[in-house]
C-alpha positions, 0 to 999 in steps of 0.5 A, spaced: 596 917 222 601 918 217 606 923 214 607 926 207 612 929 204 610 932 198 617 932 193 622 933 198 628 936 197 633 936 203 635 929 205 638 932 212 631 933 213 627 927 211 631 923 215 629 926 221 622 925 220 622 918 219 626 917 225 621 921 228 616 917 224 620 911 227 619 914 235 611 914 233 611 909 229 607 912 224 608 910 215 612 915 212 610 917 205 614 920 199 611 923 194 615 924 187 620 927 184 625 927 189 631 931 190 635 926 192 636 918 192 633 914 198 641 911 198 643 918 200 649 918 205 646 924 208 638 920 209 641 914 212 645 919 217 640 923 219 636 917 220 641 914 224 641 906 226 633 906 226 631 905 219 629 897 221 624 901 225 621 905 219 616 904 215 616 908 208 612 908 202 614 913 196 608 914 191 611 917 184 607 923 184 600 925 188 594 922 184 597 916 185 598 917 192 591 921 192 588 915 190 591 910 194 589 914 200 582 914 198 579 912 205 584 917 210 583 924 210 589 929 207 590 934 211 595 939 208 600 944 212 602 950 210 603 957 212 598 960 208 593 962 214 590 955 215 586 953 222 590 954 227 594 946 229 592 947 237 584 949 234 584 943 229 581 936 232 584 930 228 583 923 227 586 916 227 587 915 220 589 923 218 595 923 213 599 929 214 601 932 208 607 938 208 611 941 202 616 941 199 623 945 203 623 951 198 616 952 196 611 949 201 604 946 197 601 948 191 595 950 191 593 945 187 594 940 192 592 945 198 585 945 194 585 937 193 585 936 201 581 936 207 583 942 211 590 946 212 592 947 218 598 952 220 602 952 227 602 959 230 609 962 230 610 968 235 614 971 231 612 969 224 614 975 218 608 979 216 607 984 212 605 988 218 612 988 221 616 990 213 617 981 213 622 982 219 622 975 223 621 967 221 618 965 214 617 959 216 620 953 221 623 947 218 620 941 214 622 936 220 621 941 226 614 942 223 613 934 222 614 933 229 611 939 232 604 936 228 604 929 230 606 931 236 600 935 236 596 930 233 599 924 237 597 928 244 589 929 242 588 921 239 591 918 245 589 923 250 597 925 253 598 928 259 603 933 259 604 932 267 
């Protein structure tokens, strides 16, 4: 199992995922350009004193990375209205990709992977109800929600 930040933004929130990376030790990939150095003060922050425990990959845009990760499965998130996280069966060897902050996935790099998956969000805005209640979640929230998924399915976690 790995993570995949496609062009990262915000360096507050790729700290957090590699310390989340780090508690499940789990690879964290970045894929270039990033909006931010790798010696950022705010990165190192947030990952607080457990970067020894990290193992982190960057990629210098998504065909290298594509191409290094020939043998796993790619599976994107979005909230483009994906398979729903809780109905979605993963593997050992999955890669779970997320977008960009701002943006999220191109399709282009949606089209290139196995499946999109999305987290169901209660009151997620919807043309339905005029867009009034939550875009999206956090980048780093949703990393942890879909490892955690992830992680509880492969490892059969009791959650009693």
């Amino acid at each position: 199992m790995e993570i995949s930040l496609f062009e990262p933004r915000i360096p507050q929130n790729t700290g957090s995922i590699a310390r989340t990376c780090a508690a499940f030790n789990t690879t964290l990939n970045l894929i270039e350009p990033l909006g931010f150095r790798l010696d950022d003060k705010y990165l190192k922050r947030a990952g607080l004193d457990y970067w020894h425990l990290m193992k982190i990959n960057k990629y210098s845009n998504f065909d290298v990375f594509k191409k290094s990760k020939r043998e796993n499965r790619i599976l994107s998130f979005s909230k483009k209205n994906g398979i729903l996280l809780r109905n979605f069966i993963f593997e050992k060897n999955d890669i779970l990709l997320f977008g960009r902050e701002d943006n999220g996935l191109p399709d282009q790099i949606i089209n290139q992977s196995e499946a999109l998956i999305s987290i169901f969000m209660p009151n997620k805005a919807s043309e339905l109800n005029n867009n009034i209640g939550v875009r999206s979640l956090n980048l780093s929230v949703a990393c942890g929600i879909a490892l955690y998924e992830a992680h509880k399915q492969i490892n059969k976690i009791s959650l009693k």
